[in-house]
N, C-alpha and C positions, 0 to 999 in steps of 0.2 A: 508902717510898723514892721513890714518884715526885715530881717537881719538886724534888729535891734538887740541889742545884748541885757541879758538880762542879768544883773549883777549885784546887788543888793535887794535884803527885803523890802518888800511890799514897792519897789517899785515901778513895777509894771505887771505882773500879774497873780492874780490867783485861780484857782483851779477846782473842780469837783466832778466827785461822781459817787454812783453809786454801785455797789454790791451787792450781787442777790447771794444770802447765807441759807443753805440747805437746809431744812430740818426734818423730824420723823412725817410733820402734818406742817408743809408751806413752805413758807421763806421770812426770813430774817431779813431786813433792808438797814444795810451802814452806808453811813453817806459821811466822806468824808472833805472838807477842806483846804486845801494844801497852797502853801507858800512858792511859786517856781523857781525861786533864786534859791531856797534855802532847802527842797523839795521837806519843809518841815510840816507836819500835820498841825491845823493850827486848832480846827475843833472837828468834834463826828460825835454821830447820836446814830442810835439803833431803832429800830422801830420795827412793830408787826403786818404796820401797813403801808401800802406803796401812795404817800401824798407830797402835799406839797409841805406840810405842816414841821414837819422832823429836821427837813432842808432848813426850814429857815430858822429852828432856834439855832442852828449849828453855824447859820452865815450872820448871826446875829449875835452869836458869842465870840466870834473871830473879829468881828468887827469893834468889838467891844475890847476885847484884850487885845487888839494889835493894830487897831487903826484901818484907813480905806489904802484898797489898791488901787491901780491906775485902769484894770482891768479885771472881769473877774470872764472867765471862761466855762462853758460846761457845756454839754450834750444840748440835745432839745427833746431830753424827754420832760413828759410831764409834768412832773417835779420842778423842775425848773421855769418852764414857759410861762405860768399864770401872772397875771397880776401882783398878784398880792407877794410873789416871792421877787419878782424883777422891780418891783417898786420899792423895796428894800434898797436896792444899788443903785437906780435912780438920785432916790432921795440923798444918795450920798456924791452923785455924781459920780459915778463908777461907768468906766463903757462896760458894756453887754458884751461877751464875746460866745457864741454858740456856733460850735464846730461847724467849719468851712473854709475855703480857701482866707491866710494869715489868721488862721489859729494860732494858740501859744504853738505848736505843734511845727510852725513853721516859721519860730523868731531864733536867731541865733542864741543859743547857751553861751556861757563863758564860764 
């Protein structure tokens, strides 16, 4: 996969993460989505709590309005790793990609 050019949407990967948002008492959590050909936001939800729950209406709604990627990428945090959120891309045939060597990180752009 790596030096594979990425050139059109959705075909080859998607991407996510999350933001911690400051506030007077906590943190705000935006998790957002994103397209890597197009770096376009495809969905993101805010949330007051750090789960897996918020992730997935957001990977649920992108999937919904834009179709499967060939890849979808993220961290390994929490959020990510359970069941219940990786069996969403499963069931669609999506690879799993969670940072490490031939991340999106290391596929040629174009």
């Amino acid at each position: 996969m790596r030096l594979r050019a990425i050139d059109r949407p959705n075909q080859m990967a998607w991407c996510s993460d999350i933001i911690y948002i400051s506030m007077r008492r906590g943190f705000l959590y935006l998790v957002a989505i994103m397209d890597r050909a197009t770096r376009r936001i495809l969905a993101w939800r805010l949330s007051n709590a750090m789960d897996a729950g918020f992730c997935i209406q957001a990977l649920r709604e992108a999937l919904t309005r834009y179709g499967s990627p060939e890849i979808f990428n993220t961290d390994q945090g929490s959020q990510f790793t359970p069941p219940r959120f990786t069996e969403v891309l499963e069931e669609r045939q999506i690879h799993i990609s969670m940072d490490d060597r031939g991340r999106w990180h290391d596929i040629n752009r174009v």
